[in-house]
N, C-alpha and C positions, 0 to 999 in steps of 0.2 A: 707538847706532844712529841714523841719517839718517835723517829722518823725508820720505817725499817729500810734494810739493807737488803735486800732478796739476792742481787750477785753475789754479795759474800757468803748469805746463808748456802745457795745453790754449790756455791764451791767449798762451803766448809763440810755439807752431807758429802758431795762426790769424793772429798778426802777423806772419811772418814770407811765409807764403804771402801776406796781402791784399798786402804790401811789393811781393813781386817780382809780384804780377798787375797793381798799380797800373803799376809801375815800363816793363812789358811793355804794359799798354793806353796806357800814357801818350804813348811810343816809335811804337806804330804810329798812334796820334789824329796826332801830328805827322808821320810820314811819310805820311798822308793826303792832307794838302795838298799836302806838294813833291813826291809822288808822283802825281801828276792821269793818267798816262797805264794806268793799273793801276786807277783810281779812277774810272772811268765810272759805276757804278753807287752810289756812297759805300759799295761793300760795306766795304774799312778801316774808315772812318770807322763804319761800324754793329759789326762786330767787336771794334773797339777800346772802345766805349763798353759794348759787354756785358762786355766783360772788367773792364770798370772797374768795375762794376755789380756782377759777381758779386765782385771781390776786395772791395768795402763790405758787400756781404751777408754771406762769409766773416767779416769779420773781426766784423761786430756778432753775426753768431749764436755765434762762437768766444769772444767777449768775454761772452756772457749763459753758456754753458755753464762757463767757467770760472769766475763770479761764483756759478753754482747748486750746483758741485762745490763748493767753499769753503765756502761757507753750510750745505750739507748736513754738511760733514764737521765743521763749528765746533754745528751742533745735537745731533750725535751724541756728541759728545765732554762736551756738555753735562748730555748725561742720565743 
């Protein structure tokens, strides 16, 4: 029987979302600037750096949750 992994699944989803949020902030940070007629206010440019922001939060909090699931499951197995 397949034993699952859930800490790496847990941290392979979180990498795959911060991926496409960086990939999606990174996209509208540059159409920021050649975008100047939409861009009055730097709302993009403020949008795009939160999204960037939160796909690095995603991924460190999904990278400590899958490192605590592992640990927990390798102390449990221990005792």
């Amino acid at each position: 029987m397949k034993e699952r992994h859930e800490g790496k699944e847990i941290t392979q989803m979180c990498k795959m979302i911060a991926a496409v949020g960086l990939i999606v902030g990174f996209s509208l940070f540059l159409l920021s600037f050649v975008a100047s007629g939409y861009n009055k206010d730097f709302f993009l440019t403020i949008v795009s750096l939160g999204i960037i922001g939160a796909s690095m939060f995603m991924f460190g909090f999904g990278t400590f949750m899958g490192i605590l699931t592992e640990t927990y499951r390798n102390t449990k197995k221990s005792m």
